[in-house]
BATORDO-998829 format. One record per residue (C-alpha): residue in three letters; chain; residue number from 0; z, y, x. Coordinates in Angstrom, 1 decimal. Each point is the difference from the previous one (the first is absolute). Layout:
BEGIN
rest,kette,nr,c3,c2,c1
ALA,A,NUM,Z,Y,X
...
# end
This chain:
BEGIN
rest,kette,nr,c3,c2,c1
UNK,A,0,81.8,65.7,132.4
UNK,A,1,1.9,2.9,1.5
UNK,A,2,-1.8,3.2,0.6
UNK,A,3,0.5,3.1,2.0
UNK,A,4,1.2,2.5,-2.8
UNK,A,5,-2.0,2.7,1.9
UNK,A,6,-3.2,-1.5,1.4
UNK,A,7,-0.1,-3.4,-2.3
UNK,A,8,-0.1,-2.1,3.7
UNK,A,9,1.0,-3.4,-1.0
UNK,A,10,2.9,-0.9,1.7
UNK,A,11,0.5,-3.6,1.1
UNK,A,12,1.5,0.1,3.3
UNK,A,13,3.1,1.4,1.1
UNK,A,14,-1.9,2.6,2.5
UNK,A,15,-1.9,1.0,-2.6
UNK,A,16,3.2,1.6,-1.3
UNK,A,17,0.6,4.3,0.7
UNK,A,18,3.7,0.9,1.4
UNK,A,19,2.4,1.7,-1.5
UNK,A,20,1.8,2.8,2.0
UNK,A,21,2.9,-2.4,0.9
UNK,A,22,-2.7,-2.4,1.3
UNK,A,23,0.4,-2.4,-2.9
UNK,A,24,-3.0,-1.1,-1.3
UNK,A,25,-1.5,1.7,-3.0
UNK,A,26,-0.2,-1.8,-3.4
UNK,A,27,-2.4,2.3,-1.0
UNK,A,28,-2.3,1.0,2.4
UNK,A,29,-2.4,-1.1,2.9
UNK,A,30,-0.1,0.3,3.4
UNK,A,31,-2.7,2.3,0.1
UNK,A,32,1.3,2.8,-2.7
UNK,A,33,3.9,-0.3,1.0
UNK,A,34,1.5,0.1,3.2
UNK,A,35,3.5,0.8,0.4
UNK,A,36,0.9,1.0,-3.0
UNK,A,37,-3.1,3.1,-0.1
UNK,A,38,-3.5,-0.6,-1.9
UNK,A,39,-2.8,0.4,2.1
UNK,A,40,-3.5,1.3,-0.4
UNK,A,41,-0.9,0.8,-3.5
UNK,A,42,1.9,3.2,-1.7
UNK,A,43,-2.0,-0.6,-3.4
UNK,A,44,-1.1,-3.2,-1.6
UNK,A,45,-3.4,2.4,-0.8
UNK,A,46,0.1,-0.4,4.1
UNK,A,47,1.0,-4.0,-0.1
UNK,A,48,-2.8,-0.8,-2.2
UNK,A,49,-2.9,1.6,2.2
UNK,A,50,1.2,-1.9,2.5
UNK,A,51,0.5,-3.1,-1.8
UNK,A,52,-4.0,-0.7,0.6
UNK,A,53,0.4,-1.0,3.5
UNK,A,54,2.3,-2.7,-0.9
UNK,A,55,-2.1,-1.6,-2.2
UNK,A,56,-1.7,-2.6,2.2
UNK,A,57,3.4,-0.8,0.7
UNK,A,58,0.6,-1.0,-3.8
UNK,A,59,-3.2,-1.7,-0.4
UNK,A,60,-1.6,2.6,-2.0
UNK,A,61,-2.7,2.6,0.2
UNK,A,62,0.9,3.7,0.7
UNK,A,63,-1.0,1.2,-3.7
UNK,A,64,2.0,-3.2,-1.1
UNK,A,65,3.3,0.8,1.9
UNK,A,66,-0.6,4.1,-1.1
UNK,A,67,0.2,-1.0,-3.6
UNK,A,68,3.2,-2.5,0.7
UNK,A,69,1.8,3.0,1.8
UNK,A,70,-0.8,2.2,-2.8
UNK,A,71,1.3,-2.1,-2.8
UNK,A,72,3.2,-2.3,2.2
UNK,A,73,1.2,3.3,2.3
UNK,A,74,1.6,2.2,-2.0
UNK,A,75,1.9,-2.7,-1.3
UNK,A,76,1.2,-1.4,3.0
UNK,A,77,4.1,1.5,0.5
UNK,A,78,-1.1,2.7,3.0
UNK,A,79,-2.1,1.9,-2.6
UNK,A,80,1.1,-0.7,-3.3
UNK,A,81,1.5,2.6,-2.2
# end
């Protein structure tokens, strides 16, 4: 399945898709953490991970469950890898 390389969203539908700044759709990224071509929200994926707990009902896990998947998948994921 294809993820959001900054936020790990799964992304199965077209509008799930970010936009590049061209208004193409991004390959890469989701709606919510590319728009236009700009990242938005998070500057750091220390920052992207603290947040990552209030997504976790979302993914079906708990919020010490979805910490501990942000810590090991995020830095990994193309936005914050180095």
């Amino acid at each position: 399945m294809k993820m959001c390389q900054s936020c790990s969203m799964p992304l199965t539908k077209a509008n799930d898709y970010g936009s590049n700044a061209d208004g193409g759709q991004s390959d890469d990224y989701c709606c919510h953490c590319f728009i236009k071509g700009e990242f938005q929200g998070y500057q750091t994926v220390e920052e992207a991970i603290a947040d990552s707990v209030n997504f976790a009902k979302y993914a079906g896990m708990t919020e010490d469950e979805m910490l501990s998947y942000a810590k090991e998948h995020y830095p990994k994921l193309k936005r914050w890898a180095k």
